[in-house]
N, CA and C of each residue as an Amber inpcrd file, in Angstrom:
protein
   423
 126.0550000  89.7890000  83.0050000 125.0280000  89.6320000  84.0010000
 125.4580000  88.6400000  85.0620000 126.2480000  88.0210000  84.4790000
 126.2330000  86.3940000  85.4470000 127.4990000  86.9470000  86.5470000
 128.4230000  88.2060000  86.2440000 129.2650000  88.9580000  86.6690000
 128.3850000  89.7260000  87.6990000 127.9890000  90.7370000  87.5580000
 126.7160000  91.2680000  88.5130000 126.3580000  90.7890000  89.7160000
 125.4210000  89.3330000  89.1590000 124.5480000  88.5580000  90.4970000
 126.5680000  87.7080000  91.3720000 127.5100000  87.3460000  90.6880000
 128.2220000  86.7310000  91.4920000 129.4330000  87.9810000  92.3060000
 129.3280000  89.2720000  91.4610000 129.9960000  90.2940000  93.1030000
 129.0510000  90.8700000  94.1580000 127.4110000  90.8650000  93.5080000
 127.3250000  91.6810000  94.7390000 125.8980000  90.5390000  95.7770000
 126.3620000  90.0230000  96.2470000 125.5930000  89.2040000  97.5270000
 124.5520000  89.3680000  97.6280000 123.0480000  88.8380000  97.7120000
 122.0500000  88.7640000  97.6440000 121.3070000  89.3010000  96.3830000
 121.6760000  89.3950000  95.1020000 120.8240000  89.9530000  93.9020000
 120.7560000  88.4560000  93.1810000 119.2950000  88.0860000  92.7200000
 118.3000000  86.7430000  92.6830000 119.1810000  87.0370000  91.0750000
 118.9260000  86.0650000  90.3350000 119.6000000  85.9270000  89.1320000
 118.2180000  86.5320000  88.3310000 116.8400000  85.8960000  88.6220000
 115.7480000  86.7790000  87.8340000 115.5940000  88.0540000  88.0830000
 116.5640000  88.6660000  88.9840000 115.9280000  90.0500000  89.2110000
 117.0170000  90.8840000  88.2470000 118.2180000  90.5870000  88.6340000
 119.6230000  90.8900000  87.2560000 118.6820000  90.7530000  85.9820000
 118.1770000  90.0780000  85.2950000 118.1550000  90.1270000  84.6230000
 116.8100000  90.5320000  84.0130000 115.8820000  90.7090000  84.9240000
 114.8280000  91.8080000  84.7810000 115.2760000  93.5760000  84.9180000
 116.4750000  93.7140000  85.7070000 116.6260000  94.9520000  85.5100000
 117.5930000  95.2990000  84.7340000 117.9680000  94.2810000  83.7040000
 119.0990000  94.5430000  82.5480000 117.9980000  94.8470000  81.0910000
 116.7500000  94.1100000  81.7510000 115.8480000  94.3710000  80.6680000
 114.9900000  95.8360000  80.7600000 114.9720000  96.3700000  81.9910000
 114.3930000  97.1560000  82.1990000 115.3320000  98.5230000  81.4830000
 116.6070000  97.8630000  81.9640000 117.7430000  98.8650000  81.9230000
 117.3620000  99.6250000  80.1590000 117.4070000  98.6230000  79.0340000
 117.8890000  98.6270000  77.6340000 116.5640000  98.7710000  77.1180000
 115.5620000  98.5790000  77.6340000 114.5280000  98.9000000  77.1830000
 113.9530000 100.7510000  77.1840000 114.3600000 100.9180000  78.5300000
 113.9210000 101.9540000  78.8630000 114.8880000 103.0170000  78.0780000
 116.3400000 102.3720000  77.1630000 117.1470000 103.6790000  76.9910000
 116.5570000 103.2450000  74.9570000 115.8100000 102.4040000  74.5800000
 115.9560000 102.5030000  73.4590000 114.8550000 103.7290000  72.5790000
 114.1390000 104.6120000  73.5560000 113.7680000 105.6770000  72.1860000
 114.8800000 106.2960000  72.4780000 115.9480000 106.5460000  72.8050000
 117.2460000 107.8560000  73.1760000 118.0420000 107.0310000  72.4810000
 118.0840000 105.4920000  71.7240000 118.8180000 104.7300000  70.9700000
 119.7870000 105.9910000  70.0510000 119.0230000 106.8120000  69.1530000
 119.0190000 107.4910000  68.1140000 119.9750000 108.6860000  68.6680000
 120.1590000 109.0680000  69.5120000 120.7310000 110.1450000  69.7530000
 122.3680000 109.5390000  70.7780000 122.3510000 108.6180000  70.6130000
 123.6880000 107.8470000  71.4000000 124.3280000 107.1430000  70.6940000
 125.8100000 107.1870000  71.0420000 126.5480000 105.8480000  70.3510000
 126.7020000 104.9500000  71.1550000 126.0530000 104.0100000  70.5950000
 125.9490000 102.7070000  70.8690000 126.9650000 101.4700000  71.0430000
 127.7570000 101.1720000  71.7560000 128.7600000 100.2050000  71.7800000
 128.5530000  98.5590000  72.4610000 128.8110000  97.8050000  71.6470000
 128.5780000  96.4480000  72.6640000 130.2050000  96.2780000  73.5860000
 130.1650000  95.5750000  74.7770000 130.6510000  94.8550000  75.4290000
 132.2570000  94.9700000  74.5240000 132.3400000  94.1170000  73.7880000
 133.0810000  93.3700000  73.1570000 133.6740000  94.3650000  72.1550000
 133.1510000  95.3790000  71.2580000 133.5560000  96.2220000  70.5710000
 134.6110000  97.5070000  71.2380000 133.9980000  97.6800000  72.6580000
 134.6270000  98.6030000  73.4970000 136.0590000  97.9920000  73.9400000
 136.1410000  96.8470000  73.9730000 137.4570000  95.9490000  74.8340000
 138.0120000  96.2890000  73.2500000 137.8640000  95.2110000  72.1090000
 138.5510000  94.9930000  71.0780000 138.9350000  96.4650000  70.1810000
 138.1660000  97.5170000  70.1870000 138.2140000  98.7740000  69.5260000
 138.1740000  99.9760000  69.9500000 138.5710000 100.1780000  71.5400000
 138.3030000 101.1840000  71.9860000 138.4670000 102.4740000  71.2530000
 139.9320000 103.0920000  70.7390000 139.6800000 103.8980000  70.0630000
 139.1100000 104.3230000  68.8480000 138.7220000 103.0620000  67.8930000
 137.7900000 103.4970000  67.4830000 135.9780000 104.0940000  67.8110000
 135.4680000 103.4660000  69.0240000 134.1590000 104.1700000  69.7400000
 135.1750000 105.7330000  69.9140000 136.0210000 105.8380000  70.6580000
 136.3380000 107.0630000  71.0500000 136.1920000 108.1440000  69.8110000
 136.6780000 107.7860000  68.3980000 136.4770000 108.4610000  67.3290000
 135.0370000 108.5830000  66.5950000 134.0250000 107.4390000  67.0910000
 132.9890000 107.5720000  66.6820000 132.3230000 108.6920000  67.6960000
 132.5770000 108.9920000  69.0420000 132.0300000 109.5490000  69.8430000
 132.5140000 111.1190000  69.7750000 133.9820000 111.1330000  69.1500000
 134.0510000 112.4600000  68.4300000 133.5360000 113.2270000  67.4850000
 133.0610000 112.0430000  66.4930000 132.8340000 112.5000000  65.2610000
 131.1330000 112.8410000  65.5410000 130.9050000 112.0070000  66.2830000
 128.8910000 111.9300000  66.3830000 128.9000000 113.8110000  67.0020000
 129.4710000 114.3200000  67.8230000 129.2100000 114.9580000  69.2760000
 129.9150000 116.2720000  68.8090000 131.0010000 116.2670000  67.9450000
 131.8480000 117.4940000  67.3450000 132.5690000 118.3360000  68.4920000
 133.3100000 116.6730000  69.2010000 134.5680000 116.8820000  70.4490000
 135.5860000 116.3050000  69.8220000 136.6270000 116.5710000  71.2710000
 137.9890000 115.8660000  70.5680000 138.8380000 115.4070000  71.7120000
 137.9870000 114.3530000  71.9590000 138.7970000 113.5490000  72.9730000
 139.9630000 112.4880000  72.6950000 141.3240000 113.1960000  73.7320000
 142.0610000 111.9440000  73.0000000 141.8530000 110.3810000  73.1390000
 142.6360000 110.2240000  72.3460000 142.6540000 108.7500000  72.3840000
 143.6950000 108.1110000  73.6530000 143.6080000 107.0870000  74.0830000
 143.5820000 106.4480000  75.6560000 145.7320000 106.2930000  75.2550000
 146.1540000 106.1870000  74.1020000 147.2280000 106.0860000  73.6600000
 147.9210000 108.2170000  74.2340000 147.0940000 108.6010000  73.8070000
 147.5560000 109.6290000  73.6880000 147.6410000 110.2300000  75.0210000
 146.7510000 109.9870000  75.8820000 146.2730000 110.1560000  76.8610000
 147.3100000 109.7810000  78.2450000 148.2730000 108.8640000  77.5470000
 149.1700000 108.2910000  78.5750000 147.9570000 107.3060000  79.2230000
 147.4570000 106.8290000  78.8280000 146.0960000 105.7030000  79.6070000
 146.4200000 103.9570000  78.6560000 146.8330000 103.1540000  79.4620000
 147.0580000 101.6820000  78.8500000 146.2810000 100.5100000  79.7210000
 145.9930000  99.8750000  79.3890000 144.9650000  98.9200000  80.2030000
 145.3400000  98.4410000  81.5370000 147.2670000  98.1370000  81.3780000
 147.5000000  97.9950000  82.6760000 147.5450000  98.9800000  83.7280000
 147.2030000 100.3710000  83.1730000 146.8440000 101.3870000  84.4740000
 145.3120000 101.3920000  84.5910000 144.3740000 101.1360000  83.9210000
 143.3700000 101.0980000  84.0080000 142.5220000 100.1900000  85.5840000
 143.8890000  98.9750000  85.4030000 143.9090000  97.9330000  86.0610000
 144.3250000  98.0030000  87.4320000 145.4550000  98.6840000  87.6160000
 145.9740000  99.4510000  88.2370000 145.1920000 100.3720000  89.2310000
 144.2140000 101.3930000  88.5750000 143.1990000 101.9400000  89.0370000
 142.4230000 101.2220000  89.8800000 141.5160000 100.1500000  89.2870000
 140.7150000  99.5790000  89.8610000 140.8900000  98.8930000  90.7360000
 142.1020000  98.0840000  90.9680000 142.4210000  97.5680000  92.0810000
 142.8250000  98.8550000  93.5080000 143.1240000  99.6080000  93.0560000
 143.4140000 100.8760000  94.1680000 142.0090000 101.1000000  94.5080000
 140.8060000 101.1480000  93.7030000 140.1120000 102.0920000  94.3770000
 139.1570000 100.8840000  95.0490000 139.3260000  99.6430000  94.6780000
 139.1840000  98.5950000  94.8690000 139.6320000  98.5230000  96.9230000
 140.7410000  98.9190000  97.3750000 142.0040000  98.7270000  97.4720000
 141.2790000  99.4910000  98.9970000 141.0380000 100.9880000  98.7620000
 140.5840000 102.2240000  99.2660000 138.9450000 101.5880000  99.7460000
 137.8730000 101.0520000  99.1560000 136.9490000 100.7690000  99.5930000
 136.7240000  99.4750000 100.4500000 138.0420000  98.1320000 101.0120000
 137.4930000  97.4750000 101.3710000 139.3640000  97.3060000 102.5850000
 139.0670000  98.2060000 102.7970000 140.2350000  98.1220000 104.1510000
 142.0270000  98.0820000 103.8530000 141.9920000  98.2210000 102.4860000
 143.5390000  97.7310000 102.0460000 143.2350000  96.9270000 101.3740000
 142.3900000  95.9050000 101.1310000 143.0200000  94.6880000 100.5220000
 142.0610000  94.9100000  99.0150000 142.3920000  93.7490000  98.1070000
 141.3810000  93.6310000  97.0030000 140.9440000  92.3770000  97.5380000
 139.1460000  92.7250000  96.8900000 138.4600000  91.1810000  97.4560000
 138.2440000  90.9970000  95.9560000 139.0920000  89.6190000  95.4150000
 138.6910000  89.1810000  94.2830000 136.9600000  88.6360000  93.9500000
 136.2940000  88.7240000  94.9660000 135.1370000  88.2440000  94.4150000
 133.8800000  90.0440000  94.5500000 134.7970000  91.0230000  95.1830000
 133.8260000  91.9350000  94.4610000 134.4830000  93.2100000  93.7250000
 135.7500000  92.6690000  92.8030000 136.4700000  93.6570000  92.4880000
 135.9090000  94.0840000  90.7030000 135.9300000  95.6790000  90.4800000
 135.0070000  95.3420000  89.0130000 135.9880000  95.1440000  88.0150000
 136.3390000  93.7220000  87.4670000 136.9970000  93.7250000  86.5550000
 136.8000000  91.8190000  86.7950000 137.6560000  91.7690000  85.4310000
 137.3210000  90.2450000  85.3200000 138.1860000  89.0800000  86.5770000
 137.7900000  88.0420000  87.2110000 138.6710000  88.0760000  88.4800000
 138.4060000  86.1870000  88.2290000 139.3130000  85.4700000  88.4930000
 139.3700000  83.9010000  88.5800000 138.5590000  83.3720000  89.9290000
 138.4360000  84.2560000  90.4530000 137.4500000  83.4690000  92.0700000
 135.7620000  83.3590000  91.5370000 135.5700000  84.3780000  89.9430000
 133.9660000  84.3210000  89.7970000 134.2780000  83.3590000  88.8570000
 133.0570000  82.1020000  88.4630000 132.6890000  81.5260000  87.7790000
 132.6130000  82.0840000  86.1210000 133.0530000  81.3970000  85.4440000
 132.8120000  81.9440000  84.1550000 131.5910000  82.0190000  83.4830000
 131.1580000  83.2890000  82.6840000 129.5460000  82.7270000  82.7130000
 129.1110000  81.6920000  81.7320000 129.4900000  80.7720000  81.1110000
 128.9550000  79.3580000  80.5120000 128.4820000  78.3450000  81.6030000
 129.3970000  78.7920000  82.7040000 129.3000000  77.8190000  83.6670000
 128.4710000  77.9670000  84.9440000 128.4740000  79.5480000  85.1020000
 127.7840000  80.1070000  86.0780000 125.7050000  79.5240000  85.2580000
 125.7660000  80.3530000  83.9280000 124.4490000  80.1180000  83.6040000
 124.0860000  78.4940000  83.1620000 125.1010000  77.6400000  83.2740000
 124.7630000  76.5240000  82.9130000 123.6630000  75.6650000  83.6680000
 122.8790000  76.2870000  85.0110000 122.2470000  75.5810000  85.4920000
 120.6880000  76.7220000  86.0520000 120.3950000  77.2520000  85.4510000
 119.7140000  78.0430000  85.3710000 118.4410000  77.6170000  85.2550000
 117.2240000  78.2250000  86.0390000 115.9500000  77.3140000  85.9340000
 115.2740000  77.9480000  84.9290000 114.2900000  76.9110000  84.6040000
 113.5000000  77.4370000  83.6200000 113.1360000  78.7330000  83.6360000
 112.4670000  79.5320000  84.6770000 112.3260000  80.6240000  85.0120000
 113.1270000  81.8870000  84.7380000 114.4670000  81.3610000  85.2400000
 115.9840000  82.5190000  85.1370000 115.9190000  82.1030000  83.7330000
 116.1180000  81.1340000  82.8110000 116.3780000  80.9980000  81.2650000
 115.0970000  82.0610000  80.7690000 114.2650000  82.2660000  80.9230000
 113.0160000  82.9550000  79.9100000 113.5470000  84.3970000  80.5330000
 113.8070000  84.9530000  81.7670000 113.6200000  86.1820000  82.2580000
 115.7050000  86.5160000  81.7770000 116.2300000  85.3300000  81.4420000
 117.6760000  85.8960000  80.8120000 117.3190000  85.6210000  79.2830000
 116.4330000  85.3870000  78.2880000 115.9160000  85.3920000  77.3410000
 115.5390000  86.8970000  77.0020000 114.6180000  87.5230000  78.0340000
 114.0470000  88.8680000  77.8120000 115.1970000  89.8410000  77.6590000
 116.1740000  89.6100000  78.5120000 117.1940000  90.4810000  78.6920000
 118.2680000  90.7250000  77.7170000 118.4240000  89.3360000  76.9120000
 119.1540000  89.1760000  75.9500000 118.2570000  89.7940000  74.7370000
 117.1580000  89.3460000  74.9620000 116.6880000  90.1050000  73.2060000
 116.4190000  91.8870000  73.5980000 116.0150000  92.5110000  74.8000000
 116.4370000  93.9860000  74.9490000 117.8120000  94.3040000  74.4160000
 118.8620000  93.6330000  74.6790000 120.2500000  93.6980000  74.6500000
 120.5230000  93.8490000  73.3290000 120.3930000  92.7150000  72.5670000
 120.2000000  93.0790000  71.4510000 119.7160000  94.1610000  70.1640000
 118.5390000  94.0180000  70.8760000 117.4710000  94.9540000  70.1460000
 118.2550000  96.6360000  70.4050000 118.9820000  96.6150000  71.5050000
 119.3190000  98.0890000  71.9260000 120.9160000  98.2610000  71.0990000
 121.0360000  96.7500000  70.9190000 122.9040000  97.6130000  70.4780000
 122.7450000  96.8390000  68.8590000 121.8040000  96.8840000  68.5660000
 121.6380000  96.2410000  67.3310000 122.7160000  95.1380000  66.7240000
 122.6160000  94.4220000  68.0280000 123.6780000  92.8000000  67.6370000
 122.6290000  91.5330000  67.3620000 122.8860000  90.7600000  66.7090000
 122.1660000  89.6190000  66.4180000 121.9630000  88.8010000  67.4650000
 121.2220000  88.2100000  68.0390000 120.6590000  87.1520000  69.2670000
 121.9800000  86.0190000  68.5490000 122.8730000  86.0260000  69.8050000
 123.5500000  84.5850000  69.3280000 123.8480000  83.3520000  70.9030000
 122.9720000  82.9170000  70.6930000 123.5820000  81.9040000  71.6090000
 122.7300000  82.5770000  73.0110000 123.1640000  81.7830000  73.9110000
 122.2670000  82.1250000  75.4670000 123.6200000  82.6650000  76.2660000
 124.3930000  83.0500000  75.9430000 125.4930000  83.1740000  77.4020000
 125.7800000  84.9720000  77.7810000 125.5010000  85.8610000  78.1160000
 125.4500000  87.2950000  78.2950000 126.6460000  87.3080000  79.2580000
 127.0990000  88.4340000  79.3730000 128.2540000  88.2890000  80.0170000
 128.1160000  89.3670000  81.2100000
């Protein structure tokens, strides 16, 4: 989230995170009929979601190995199309991938008003509640 409000220019930090709640709320009766992946499971295990998404769906998509697909083309990608949408260049502060010009979010949410803390509270327990991960800590990424 804290990624979100710092690429794209004028989005309020309570509104990110009212429509992250809106987002996960609104997909959890279709919970049951989707595979569900957090953040973190997709980076660390990709091909395994890819095999869960075979096995759920009764496809057979390869795997990103097989595929001739490795993270540094992935990377690769994004900076091109990155590349293509802003005149030639990459703008590290609205490129989608992780970039050293945005704040990290411990640090970005470290000053957060009471207000943004309860309305990034809501968002985190949708978040949860939708990918069935345990509430840990305040920092969403």
């Amino acid at each position: 989230m804290s990624s979100t409000v710092q690429r794209f220019a004028g989005i309020r930090v309570e509104s990110a995170f009212s429509y992250y709640q809106h987002y996960y709320r609104s997909l959890l009766p279709l919970r049951g009929d989707l595979v569900v992946a957090t953040f973190t499971s997709v980076i660390d295990d990709f091909a395994g979601l890819v095999q869960q998404v075979n096995d759920r769906y009764g496809v057979d998509f390869a795997q990103a190995a097989q595929a001739g697909v490795s993270s540094g083309r992935v990377l690769e990608d994004i900076e091109a199309r990155s590349r293509r949408q802003h005149g030639g260049t990459v703008q590290e502060s609205k490129i989608s991938r992780p970039s050293a010009s945005r704040l990290p979010p411990d640090v970005f949410l470290r000053d957060l008003t009471s207000a943004q803390r309860q309305a990034m509270t809501g968002a985190m327990n949708a978040y949860c509640e939708f990918t069935g991960e345990p509430l840990r800590g305040e920092r969403p990424d």
